[in-house]
DRENDO-1510 file (C-alpha; in Angstrom, 1 decimal, always signed):
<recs>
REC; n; res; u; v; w
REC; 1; UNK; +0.0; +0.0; +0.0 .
REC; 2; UNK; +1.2; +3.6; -0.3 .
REC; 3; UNK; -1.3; +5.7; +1.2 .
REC; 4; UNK; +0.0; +9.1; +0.3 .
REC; 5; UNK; +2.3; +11.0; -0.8 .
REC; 6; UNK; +4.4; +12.4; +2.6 .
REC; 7; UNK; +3.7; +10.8; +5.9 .
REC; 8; UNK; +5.7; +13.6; +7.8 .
REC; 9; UNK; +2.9; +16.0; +6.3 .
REC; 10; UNK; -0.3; +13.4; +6.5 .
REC; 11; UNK; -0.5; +10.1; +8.6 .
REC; 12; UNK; -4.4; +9.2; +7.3 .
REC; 13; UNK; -4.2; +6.2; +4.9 .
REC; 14; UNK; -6.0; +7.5; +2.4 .
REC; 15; UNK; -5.6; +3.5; +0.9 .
REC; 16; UNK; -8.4; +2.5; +3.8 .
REC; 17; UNK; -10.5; +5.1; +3.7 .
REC; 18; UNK; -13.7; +5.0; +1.8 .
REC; 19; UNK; -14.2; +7.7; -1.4 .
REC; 20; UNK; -16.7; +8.3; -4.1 .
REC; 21; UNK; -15.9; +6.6; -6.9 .
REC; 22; UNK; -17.2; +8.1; -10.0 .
REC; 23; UNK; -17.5; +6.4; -12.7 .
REC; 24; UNK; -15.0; +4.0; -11.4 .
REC; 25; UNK; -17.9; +1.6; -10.1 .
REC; 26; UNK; -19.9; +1.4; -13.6 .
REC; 27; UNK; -17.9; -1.6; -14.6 .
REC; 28; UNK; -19.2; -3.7; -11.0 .
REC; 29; UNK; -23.2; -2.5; -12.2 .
REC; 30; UNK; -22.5; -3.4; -16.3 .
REC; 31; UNK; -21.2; -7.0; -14.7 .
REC; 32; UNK; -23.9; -7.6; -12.5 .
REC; 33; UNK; -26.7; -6.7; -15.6 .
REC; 34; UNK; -24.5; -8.8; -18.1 .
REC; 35; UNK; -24.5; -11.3; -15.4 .
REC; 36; UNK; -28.2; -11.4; -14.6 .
REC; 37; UNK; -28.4; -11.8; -18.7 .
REC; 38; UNK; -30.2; -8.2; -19.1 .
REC; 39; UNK; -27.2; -7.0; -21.3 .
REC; 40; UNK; -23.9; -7.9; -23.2 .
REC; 41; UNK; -21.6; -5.5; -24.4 .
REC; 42; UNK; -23.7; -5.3; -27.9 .
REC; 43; UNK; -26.8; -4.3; -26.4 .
REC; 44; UNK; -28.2; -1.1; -27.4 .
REC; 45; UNK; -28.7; +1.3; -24.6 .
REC; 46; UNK; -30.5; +4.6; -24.5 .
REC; 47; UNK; -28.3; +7.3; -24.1 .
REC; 48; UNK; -30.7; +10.1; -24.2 .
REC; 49; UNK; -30.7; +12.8; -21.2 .
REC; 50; UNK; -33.8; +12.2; -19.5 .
REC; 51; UNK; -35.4; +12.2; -16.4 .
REC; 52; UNK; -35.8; +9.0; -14.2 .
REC; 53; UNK; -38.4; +9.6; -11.8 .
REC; 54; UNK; -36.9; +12.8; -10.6 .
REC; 55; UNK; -33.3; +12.1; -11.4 .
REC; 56; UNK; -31.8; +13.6; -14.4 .
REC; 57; UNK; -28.4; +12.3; -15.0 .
REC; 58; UNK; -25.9; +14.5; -17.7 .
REC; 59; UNK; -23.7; +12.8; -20.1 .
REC; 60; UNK; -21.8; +16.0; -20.1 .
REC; 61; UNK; -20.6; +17.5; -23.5 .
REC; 62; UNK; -22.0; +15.9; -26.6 .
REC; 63; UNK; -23.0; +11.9; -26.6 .
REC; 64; UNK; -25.1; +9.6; -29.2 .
REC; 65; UNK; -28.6; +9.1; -28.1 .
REC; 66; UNK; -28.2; +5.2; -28.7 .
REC; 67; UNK; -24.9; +3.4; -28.0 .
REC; 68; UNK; -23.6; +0.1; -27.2 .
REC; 69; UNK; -22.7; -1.1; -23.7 .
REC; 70; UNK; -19.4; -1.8; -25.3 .
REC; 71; UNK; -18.8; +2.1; -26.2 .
REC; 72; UNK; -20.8; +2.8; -23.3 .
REC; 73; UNK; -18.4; +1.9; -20.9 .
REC; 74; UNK; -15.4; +3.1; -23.2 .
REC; 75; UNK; -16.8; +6.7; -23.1 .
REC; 76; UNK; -18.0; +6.5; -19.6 .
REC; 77; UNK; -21.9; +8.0; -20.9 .
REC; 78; UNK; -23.4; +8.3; -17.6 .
REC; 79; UNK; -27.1; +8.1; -19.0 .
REC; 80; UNK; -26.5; +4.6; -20.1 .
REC; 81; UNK; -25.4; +3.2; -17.3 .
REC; 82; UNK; -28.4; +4.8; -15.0 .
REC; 83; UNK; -30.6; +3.3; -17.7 .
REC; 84; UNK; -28.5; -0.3; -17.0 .
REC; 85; UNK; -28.9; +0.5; -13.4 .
REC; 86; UNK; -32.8; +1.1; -13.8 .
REC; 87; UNK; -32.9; -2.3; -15.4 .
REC; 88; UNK; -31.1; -4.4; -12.9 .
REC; 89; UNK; -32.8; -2.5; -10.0 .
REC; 90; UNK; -30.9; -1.0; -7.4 .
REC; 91; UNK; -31.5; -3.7; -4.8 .
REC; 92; UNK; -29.9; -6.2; -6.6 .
REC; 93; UNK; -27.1; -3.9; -7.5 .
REC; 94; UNK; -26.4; -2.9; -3.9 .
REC; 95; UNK; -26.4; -7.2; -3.5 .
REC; 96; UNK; -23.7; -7.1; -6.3 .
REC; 97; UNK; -21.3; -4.6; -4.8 .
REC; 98; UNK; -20.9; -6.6; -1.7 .
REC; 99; UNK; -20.3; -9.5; -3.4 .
REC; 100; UNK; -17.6; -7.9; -4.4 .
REC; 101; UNK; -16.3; -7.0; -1.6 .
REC; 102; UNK; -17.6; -3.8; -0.9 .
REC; 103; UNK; -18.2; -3.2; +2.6 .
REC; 104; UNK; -19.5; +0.7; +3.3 .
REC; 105; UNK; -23.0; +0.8; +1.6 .
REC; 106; UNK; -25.5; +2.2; +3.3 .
REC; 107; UNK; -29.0; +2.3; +3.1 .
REC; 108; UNK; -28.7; +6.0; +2.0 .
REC; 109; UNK; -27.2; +4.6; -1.0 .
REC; 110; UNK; -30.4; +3.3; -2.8 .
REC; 111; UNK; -31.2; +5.1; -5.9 .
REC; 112; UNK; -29.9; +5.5; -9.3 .
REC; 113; UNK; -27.1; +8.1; -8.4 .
REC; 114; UNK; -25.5; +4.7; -7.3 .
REC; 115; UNK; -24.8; +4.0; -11.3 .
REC; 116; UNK; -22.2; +7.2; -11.1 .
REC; 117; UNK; -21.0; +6.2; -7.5 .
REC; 118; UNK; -22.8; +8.6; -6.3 .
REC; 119; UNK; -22.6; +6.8; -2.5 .
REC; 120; UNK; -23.1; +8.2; +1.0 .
REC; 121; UNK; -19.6; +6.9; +1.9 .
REC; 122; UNK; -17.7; +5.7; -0.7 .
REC; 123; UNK; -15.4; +2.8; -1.5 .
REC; 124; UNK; -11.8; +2.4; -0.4 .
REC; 125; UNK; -8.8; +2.2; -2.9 .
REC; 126; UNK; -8.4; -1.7; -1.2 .
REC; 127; UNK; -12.0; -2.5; -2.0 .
REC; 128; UNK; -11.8; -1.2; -5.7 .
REC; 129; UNK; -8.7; -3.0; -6.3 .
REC; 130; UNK; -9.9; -6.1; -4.7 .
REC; 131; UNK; -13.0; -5.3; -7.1 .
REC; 132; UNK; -11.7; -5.5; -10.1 .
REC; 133; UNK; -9.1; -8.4; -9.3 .
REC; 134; UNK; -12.3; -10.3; -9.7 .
REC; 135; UNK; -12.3; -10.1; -13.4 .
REC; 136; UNK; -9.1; -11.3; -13.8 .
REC; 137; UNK; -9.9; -14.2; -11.5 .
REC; 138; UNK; -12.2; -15.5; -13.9 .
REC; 139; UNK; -15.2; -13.7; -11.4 .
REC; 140; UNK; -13.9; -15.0; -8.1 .
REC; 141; UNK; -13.5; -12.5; -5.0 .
REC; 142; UNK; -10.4; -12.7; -3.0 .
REC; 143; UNK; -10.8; -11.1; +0.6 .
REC; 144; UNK; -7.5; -8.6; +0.7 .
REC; 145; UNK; -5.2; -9.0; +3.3 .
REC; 146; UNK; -1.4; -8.0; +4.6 .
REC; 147; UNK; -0.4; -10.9; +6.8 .
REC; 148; UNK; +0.7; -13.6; +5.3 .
REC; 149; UNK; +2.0; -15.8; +8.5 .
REC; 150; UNK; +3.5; -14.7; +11.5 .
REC; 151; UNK; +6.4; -16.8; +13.5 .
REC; 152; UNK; +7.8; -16.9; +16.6 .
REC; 153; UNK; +11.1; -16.3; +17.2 .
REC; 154; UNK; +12.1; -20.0; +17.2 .
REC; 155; UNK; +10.4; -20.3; +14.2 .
REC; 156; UNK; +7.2; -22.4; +15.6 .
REC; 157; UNK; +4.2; -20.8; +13.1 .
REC; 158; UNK; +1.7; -18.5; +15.1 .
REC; 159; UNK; -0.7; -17.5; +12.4 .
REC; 160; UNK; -1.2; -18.1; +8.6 .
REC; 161; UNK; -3.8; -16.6; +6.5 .
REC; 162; UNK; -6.9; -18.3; +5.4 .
REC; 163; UNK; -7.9; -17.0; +2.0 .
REC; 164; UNK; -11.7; -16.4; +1.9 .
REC; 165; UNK; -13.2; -16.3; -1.4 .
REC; 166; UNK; -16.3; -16.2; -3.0 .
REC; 167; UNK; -17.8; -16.3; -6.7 .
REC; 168; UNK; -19.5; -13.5; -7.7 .
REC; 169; UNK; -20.1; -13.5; -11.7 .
REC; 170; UNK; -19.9; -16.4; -14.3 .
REC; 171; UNK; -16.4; -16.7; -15.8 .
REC; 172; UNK; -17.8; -15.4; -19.0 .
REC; 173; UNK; -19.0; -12.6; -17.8 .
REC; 174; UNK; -16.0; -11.7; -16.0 .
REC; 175; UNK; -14.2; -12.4; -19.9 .
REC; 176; UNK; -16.8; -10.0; -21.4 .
REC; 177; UNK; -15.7; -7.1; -18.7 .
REC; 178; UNK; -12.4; -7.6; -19.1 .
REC; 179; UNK; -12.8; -7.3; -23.2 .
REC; 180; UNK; -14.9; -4.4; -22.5 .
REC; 181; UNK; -12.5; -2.2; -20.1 .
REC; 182; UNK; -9.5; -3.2; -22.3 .
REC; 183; UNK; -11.0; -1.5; -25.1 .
REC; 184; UNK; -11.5; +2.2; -22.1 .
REC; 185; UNK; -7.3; +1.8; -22.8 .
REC; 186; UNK; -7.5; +1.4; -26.5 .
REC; 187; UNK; -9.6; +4.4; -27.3 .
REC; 188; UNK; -11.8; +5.4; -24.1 .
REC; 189; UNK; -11.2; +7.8; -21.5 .
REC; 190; UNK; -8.3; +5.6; -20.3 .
REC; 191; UNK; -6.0; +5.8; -23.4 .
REC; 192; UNK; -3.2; +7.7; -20.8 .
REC; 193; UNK; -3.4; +4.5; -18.8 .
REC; 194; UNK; -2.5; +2.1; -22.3 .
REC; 195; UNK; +0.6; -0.2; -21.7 .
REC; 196; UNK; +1.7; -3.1; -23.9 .
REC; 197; UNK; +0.1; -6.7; -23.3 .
REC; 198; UNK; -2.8; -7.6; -21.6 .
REC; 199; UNK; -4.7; -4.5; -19.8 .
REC; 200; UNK; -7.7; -3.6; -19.2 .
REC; 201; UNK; -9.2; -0.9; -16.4 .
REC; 202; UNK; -11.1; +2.6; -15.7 .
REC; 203; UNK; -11.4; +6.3; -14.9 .
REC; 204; UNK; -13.7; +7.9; -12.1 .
REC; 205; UNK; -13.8; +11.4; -12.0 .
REC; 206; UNK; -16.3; +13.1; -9.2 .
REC; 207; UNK; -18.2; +16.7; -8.9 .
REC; 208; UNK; -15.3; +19.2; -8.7 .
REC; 209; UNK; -12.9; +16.9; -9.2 .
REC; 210; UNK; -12.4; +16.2; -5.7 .
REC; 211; UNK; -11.8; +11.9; -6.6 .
REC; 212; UNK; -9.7; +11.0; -9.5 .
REC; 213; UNK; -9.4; +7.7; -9.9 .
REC; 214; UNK; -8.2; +5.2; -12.4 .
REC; 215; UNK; -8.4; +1.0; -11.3 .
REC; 216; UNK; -6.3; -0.8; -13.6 .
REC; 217; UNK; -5.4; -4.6; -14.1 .
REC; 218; UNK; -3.5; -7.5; -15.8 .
REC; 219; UNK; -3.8; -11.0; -15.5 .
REC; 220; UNK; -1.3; -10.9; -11.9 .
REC; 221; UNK; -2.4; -7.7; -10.5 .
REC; 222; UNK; -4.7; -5.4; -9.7 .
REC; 223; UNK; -4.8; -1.6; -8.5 .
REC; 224; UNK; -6.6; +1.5; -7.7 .
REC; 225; UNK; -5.2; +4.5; -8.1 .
REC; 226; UNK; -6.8; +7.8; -6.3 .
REC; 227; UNK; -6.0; +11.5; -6.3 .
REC; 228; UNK; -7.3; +13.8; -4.3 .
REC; 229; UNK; -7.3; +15.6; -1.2 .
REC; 230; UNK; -7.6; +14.0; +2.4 .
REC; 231; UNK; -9.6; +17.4; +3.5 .
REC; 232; UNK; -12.0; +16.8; +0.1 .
REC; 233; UNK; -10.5; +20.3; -1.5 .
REC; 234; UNK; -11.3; +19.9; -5.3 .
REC; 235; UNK; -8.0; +19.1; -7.6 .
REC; 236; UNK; -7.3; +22.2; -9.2 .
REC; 237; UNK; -5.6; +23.3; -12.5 .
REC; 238; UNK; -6.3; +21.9; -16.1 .
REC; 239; UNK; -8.0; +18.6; -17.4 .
REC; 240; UNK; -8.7; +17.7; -13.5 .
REC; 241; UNK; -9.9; +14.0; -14.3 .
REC; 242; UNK; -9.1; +10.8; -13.9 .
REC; 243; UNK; -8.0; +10.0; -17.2 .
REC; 244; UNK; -5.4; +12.5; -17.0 .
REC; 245; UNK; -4.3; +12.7; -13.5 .
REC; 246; UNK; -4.9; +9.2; -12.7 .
REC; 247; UNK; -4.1; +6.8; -15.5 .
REC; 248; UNK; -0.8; +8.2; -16.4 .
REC; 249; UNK; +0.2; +7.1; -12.6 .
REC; 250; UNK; -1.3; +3.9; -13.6 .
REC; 251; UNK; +1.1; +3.4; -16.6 .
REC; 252; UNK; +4.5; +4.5; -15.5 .
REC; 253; UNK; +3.8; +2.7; -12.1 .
REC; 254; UNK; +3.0; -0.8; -14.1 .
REC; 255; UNK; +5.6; +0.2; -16.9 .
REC; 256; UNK; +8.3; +0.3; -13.5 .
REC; 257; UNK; +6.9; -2.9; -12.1 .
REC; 258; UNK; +7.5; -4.5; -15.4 .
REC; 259; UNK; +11.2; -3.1; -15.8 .
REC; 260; UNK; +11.9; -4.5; -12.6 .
REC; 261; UNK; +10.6; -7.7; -13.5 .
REC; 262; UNK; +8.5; -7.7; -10.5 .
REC; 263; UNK; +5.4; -8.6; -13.0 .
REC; 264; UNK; +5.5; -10.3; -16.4 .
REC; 265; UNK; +5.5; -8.1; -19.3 .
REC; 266; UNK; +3.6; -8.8; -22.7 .
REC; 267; UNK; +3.6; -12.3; -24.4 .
REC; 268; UNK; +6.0; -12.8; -27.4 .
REC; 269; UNK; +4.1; -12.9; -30.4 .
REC; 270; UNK; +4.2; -16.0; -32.5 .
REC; 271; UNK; +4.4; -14.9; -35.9 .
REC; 272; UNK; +3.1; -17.0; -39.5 .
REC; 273; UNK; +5.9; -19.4; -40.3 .
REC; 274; UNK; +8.1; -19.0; -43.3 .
REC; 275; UNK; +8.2; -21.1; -45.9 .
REC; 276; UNK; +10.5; -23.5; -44.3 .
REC; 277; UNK; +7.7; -24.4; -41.4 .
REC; 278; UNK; +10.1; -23.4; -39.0 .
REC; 279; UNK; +8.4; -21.6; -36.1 .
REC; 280; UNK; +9.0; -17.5; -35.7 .
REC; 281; UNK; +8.9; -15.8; -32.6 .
REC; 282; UNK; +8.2; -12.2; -32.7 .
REC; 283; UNK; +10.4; -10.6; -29.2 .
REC; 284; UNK; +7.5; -8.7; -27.1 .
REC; 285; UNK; +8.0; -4.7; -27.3 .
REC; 286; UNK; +10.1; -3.2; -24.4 .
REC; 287; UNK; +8.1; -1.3; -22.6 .
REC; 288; UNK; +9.3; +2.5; -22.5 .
REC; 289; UNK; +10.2; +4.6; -19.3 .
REC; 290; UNK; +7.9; +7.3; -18.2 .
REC; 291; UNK; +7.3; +9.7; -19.9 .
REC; 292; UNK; +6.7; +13.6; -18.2 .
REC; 293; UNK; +3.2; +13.8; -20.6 .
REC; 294; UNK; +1.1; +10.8; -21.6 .
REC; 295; UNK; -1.5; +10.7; -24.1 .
REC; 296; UNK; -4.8; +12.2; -22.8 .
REC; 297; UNK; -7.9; +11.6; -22.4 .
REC; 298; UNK; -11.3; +13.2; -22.6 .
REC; 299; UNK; -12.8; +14.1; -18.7 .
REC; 300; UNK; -16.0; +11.6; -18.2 .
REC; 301; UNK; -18.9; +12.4; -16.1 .
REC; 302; UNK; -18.3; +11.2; -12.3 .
REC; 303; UNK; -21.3; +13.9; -11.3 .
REC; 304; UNK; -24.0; +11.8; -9.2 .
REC; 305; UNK; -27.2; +13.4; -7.5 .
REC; 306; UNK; -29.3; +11.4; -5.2 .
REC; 307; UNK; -33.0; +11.1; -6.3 .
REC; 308; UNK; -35.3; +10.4; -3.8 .
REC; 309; UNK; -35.6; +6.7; -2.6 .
REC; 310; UNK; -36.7; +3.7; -0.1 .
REC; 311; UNK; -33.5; +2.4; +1.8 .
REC; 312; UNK; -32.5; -1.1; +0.8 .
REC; 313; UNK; -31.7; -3.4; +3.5 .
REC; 314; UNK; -28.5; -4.5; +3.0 .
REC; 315; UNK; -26.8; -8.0; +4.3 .
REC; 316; UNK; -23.8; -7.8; +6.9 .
REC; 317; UNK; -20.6; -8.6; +4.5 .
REC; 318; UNK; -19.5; -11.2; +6.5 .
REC; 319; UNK; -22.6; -13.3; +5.8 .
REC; 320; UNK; -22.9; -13.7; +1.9 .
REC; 321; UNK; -23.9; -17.1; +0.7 .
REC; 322; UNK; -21.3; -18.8; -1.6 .
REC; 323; UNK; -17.8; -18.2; +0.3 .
REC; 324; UNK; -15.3; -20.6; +0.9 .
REC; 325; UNK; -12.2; -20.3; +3.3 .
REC; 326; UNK; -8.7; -22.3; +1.6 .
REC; 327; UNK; -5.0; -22.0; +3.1 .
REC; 328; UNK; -3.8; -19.9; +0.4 .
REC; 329; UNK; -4.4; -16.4; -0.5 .
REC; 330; UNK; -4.6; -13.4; -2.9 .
REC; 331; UNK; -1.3; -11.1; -1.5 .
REC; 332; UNK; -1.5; -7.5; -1.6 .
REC; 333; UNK; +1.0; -5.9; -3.3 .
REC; 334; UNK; +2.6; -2.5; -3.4 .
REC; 335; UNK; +1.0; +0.2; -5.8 .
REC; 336; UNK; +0.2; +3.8; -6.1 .
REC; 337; UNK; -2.3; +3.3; -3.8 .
REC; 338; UNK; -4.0; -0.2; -3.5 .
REC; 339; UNK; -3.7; -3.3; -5.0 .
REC; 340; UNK; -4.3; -7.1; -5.0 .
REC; 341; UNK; -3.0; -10.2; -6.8 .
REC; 342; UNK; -5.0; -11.3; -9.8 .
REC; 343; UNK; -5.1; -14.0; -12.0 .
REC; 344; UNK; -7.2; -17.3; -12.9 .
REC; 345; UNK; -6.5; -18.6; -9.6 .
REC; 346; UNK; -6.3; -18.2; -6.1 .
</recs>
């Protein structure tokens, strides 16, 4: 974890402590429709501003009236995924969100605003990494955690962690996100974040710029990036989203991690044969160092307000149906600011 930027100057963890999310969360309500079978990423969604029974969502800037969940989620439309939200209901949303691990709703947070992460508390960098590590788990939740085992000083074991786990999506469903937020890299509002190989991830940007976030993963790790200000004063300056401020932190911190050789960098590329049927391999790219500007990317909508609601009664996290405690675990790593150990398996 690094949970800010100069402990002398700030001890809170901002890692722990819960924000608003922004648009950050739209991939965990696309999932949950696409895994209830309302949607798939070709599905046409109404894009139109509107009102939804007193709530009148903005796209912000100019947007298609119809577009696909697939460019939906690229371009971050926030009228689309209310619409999504209005289909899945926001009961079974809020059921979603704690199966992924989220552990600060409240019953204030029932209404559509929750589509823009518009939440009475907000999520914690940990969560949202530990979030989105369940896509590339093929849809299984990993509870985080910092302790691996603890031994005395004779070496007899005192304590090893028990992973707990849980599955919240299908394994296609989680494939389908993960095709979906690879393409927010390729030519969404995450194009700053884009790295060679396997990627896939999202911005959040929230009213006044006060949470800029950009959640990011491989296929071995995921992590949350968030910048903003522990006392909630509003970014300032130019371009004050999370595709600008956020993603690039994204990049060069994965780009490092990859220098290092502390992750695996991008596949070779097996390349046609030549005529001699001898077998080419194509050497993966190197990935570059930092660079002082990356590429940027158009602000997104993070602006949520609440509409009038009935509170949902929401489940205590610790007593969700399908979990299942093992020996081993999911490791936290060390990112910008949260992170968790993906992959296909525990």
């Amino acid at each position: 974890l690094a949970g800010g930027v100069d402990f002398s100057r700030n001890q809170v963890n901002m890692a722990l402590v819960p924000r608003q999310p922004g648009s950050a969360i739209k991939p965990l309500i696309y999932a949950a429709a696409i895994d209830q079978q309302l949607i798939d990423d070709d599905t046409l969604l109404d894009n139109r501003e509107r009102d939804f029974n007193g709530y009148r969502p903005r796209n912000g800037g100019s947007a298609p009236s119809r577009v696909t969940v697939r460019q939906a989620l690229a371009h971050s439309y926030n009228v689309a995924a209310v619409s999504v939200l209005e289909g899945l209901g926001v009961e079974r949303a809020a059921d979603y969100l704690q199966r992924f691990g989220v552990s600060t709703l409240t019953p204030e947070d029932a209404s559509l605003a929750m589509a823009l992460g518009g939440l009475h508390r907000g999520i914690s960098p940990v969560e949202m990494a530990s979030a989105y590590a369940v896509f590339a788990a093929d849809g299984r939740w990993h509870q985080p955690y910092f302790v691996e085992r603890i031994e005395s000083g004779d070496g007899a074991l005192l304590y090893r962690h028990r992973d707990r786990s849980r599955q919240v999506v299908r394994k296609d469903t989680a494939a389908q996100v993960t095709s979906m937020l690879a393409d927010v890299l390729r030519y969404g509002t995450g194009r700053a974040a884009r790295i060679s190989g396997q990627a896939a991830g999202k911005t959040g940007t929230t009213t006044s710029s006060r949470d800029l976030w950009f959640v990011g993963y491989t296929p071995e790790l995921s992590t949350a990036v968030w910048v903003g200000n522990s006392d909630n004063r509003p970014i300032t300056g130019g371009a004050a989203s999370g595709g600008v401020r956020a993603a690039p932190v994204w990049r060069d911190y994965m780009s490092a991690l990859r220098r290092a050789k502390l992750v695996a960098g991008p596949a070779p590329v097996a390349a046609q044969p030549p005529a001699g049927g001898e077998e080419v391999v194509v050497p993966a790219p190197v990935e570059p160092a930092p660079a002082d500007a990356g590429a940027t990317a158009q602000p997104q909508g993070g602006t949520a307000q609440e509409p009038p609601a009935a509170p949902v009664p929401l489940a205590p996290a610790d007593s969700l149906p399908g979990e299942s405690v093992t020996g081993n675990g999911t490791q936290q790593q060390a990112p910008a600011m949260a992170g968790a150990e993906g992959g296909s398996g525990p």
